[in-house]
ZAROKE-843329 format. One record per residue: x, y, z of N, C-alpha, C in turn; residue in three letters. Coordinates in steps of 0.05 Angstrom, whole numbers, plus 32768, in hexadecimal, padded with zeros to 4 digits. Example, Ala and Ser with C-alpha at 12.3 -4.5 7.8 and 13.67 -1.06 7.14 Angstrom:
ZAROKE-843329
81087F8E809C80F67FA6809C81087FBE809CALA81017FD3808E81117FEB808F81028001809DSER
//
This chain:
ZAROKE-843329
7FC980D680937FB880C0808D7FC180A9809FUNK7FAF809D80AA7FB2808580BC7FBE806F80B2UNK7FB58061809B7FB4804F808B7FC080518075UNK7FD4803980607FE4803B80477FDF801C8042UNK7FEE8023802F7FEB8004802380057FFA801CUNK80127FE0802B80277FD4802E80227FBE8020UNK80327FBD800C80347F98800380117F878004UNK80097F9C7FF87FE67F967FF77FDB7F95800AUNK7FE27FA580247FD17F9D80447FC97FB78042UNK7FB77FC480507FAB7FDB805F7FBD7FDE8082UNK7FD17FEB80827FE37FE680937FDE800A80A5UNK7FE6800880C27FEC802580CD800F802980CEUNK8015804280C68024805080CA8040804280D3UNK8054803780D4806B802880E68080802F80DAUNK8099803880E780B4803A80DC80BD802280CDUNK80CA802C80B880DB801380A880C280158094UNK80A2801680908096801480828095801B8062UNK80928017804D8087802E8033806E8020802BUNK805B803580278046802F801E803B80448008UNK8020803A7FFE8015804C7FE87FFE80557FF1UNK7FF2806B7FE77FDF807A7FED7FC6806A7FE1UNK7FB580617FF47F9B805A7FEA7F8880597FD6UNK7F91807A7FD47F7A80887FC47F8C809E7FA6UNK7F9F809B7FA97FAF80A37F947FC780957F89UNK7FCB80847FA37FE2806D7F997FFD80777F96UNK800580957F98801F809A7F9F802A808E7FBBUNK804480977FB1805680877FC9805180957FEDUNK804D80858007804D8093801D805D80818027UNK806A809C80478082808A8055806F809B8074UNK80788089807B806B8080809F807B809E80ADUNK806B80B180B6807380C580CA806B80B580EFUNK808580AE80F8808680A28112809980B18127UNK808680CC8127809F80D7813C809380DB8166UNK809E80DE8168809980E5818A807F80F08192UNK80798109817F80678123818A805381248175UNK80518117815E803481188154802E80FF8150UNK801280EF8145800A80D98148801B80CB8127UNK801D80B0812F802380A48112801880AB80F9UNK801D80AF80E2800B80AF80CD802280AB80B3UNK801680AB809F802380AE807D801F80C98079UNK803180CE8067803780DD8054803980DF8044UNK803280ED8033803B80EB8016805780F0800FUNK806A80E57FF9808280E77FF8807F810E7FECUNK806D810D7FD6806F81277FCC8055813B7FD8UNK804D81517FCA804281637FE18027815A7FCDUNK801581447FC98005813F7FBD7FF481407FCDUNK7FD681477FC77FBE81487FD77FA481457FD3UNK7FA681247FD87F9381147FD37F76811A7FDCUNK7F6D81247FFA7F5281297FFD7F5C814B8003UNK7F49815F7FF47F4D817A7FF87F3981768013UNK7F2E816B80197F22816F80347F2B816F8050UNK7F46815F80507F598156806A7F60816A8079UNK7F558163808F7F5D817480AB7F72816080BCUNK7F88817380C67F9A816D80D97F8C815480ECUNK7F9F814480ED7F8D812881027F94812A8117UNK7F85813581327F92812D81507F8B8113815FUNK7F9E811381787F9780F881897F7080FE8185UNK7F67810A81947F4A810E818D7F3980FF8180UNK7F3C810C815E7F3A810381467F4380ED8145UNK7F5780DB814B7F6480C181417F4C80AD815BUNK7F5580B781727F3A80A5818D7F2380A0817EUNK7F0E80B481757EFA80B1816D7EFF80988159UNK7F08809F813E7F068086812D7F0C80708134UNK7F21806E81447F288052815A7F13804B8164UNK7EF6804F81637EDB804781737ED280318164UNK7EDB803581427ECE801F81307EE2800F8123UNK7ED87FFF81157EE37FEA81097EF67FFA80EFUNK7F137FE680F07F297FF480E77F197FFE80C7UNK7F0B7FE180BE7F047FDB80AC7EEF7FF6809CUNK7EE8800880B27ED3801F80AE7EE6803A80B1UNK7EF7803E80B77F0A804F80B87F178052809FUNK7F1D8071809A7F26807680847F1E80688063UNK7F05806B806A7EFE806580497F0080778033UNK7F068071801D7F09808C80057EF3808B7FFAUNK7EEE809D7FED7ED780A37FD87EDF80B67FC8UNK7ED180AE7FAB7ED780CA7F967EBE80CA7F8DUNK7EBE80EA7F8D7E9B80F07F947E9B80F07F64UNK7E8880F47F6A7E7A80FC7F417E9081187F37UNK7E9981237F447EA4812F7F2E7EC7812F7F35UNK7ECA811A7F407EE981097F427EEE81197F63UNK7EF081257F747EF781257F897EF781167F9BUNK7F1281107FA37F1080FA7FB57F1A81067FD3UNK7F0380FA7FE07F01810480027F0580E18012UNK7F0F80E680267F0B80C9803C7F0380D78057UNK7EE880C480567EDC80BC80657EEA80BC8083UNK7EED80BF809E7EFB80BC80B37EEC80A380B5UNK7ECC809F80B37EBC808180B67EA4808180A3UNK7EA9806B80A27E95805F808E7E7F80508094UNK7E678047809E7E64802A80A87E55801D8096UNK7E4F800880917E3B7FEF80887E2E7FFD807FUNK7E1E800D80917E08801680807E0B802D8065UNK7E26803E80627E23805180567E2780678068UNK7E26806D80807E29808280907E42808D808FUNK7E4F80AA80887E6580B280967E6280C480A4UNK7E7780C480B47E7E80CD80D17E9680D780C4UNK7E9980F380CE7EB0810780D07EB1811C80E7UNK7ED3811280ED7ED6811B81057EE6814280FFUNK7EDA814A81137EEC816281127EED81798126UNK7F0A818181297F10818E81397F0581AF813DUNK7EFC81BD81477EEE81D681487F0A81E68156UNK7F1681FB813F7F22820F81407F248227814DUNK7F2B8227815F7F228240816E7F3B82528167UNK7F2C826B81637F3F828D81547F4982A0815EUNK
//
C-alpha cells in the first residue's frame, strides 16, 4: 500500500515511520528497501482488500498521473468487503490498474 496514516496525515511510505492501516487501522511499518518500491505493511499477515495485486514501478507511474488525493481510495462494498480503489475521481469513476500475467 502506498499510503498510511501518521499522526493523522495520509503520508507515503519513509524509514523511521509507523503508521495505521486506513482501512482496518492495524498497525503498518514503511518497507524502504533498494529493489522494490516503498510501501507499508502490515505488522501482522492481515488482509485488508482480498483483491490486492502485487504493485510495480508500472502500476505505481500510472496512479502518479492523478491527484494524490484520488489515489488509493477504500471502499466497503454492502456486504462488508473492503477493496481500494488504485483511483477514484470526482466523479465516481474507478480506475484499476493491472498487470497481465504471462504463464
Amino acid at each position: 500500500m502506498k499510503f498510511a496514516v501518521v499522526d493523522g496525515i495520509r503520508r507515503e511510505a519513509a524509514p523511521g515511520l509507523i503508521g495505521t492501516c486506513p482501512g482496518c487501522e492495524a498497525p503498518v511499518i514503511p518497507r524502504c528497501g533498494a529493489i522494490r518500491l516503498h510501501h507499508w505493511a502490515h505488522r501482522s499477515t492481515v488482509l485488508c482488500d482480498p483483491w490486492r495485486e502485487p504493485e510495480t514501478e508500472w502500476h505505481r507511474a500510472w496512479k502518479n498521473h492523478f491527484p494524490i488525493e484520488w489515489q488509493e481510495v477504500w471502499h466497503r462494498a454492502a456486504d462488508s468487503v473492503v477493496h481500494i480503489a488504485d483511483v477514484k475521481t470526482l466523479s465516481g469513476s474507478v480506475l484499476e490498474f493491472s498487470t497481465l500475467q504471462s504463464q
